[in-house]
N, C-alpha and C positions, 0 to 999 in steps of 0.2 A: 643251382646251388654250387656247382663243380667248378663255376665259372667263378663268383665270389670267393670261394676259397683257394681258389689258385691265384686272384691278385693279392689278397689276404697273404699269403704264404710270399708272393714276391715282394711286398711293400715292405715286409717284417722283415725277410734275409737282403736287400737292396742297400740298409748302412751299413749293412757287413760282410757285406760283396766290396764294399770301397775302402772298408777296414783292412780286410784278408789284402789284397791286390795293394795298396799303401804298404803295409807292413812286409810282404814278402818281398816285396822290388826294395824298400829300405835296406831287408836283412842279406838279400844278392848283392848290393852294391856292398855292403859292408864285410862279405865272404869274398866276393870277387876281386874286387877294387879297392881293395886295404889301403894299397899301398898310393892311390891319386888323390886319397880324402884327405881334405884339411881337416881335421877333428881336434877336439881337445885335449882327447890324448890320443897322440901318434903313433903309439904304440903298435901295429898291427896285428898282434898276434890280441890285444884287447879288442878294436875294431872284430876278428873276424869270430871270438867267442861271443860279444854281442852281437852279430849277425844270427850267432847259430842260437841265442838265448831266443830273441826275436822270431824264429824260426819255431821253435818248439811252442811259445807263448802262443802262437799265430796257429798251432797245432792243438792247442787245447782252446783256445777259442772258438775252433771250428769244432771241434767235439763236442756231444750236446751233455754230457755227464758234469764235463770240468769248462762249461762257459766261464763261471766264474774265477776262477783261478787263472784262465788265458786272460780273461777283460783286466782281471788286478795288475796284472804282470805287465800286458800292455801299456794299460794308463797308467801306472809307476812309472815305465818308461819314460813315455812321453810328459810326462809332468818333469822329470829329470831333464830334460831336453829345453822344457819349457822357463826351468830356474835357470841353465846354461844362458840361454839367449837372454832371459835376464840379463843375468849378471854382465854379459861381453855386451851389453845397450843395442842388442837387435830386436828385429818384430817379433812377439812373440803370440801372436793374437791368434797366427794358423794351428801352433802347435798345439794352443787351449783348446781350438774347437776339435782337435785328431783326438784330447782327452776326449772332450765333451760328449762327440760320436762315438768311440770306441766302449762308454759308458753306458749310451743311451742304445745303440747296438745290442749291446751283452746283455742290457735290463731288456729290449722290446723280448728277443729271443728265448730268455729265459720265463719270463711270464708269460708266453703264448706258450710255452712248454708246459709248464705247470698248470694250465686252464684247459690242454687235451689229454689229460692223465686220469 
C-alpha cells in the first residue's frame, strides 16, 4: 500500500515539479538579467518586479492553502504572454500548453487535497 501511494503522490506533484522549476528559472532570469532581455517592455525595473511577482505566484502555488490563487496568477501570466506572441506572429502553442499544465497541475493537487481531508 506504501508503495502505491508514494507513486500516487509523485505522479500528482511531477506537473508541478516542471511548473515550480519553469517559473522560477523564468522569474531569475528576469531579476537577474533585466538588463540582456529583449522584452516588450524594456523597462527593467518592470522586468525585475515581474520576476519577483513570478516568484511570489510560484510561492503560493507551492503552498497547499493558496494553490489556487498561485495557479490564477500563474496562468494570467502566461496567458498574457500567450496574447503577446500573438500579437508580434510568433509560436504560441508552448506557451498555451505552460497555461494548460499550470492549470491542470493546480486542479490534480488540489483535488487530491480535498479527497485526504
Amino acid at each position: 500500500m506504501t508503495t502505491s501511494k508514494t507513486i500516487k503522490t509523485v505522479l500528482i506533484w511531477l506537473p508541478s515539479i516542471l511548473i515550480i522549476v519553469f517559473f522560477i528559472q523564468n522569474a531569475f532570469d528576469k531579476i537577474f538579467y533585466s538588463n540582456e532581455l529583449d522584452k516588450l517592455g524594456s523597462n527593467n525595473t518592470i522586468l525585475i518586479l515581474t520576476g519577483v511577482v513570478l516568484l511570489i505566484a510560484t510561492a503560493l502555488f507551492i503552498y497547499e492553502r493558496t494553490i489556487i490563487v498561485g495557479t490564477a496568477i500563474l496562468a494570467t501570466y502566461m496567458t498574457m504572454v500567450a496574447f503577446i506572441h500573438v500579437s508580434k506572429g510568433k509560436p504560441f502553442f508552448l506557451t498555451i500548453l505552460i497555461v494548460l499544465l499550470t492549470i491542470i497541475a493546480g486542479y490534480m493537487r488540489k483535488t487530491k487535497l480535498n479527497n485526504t481531508k
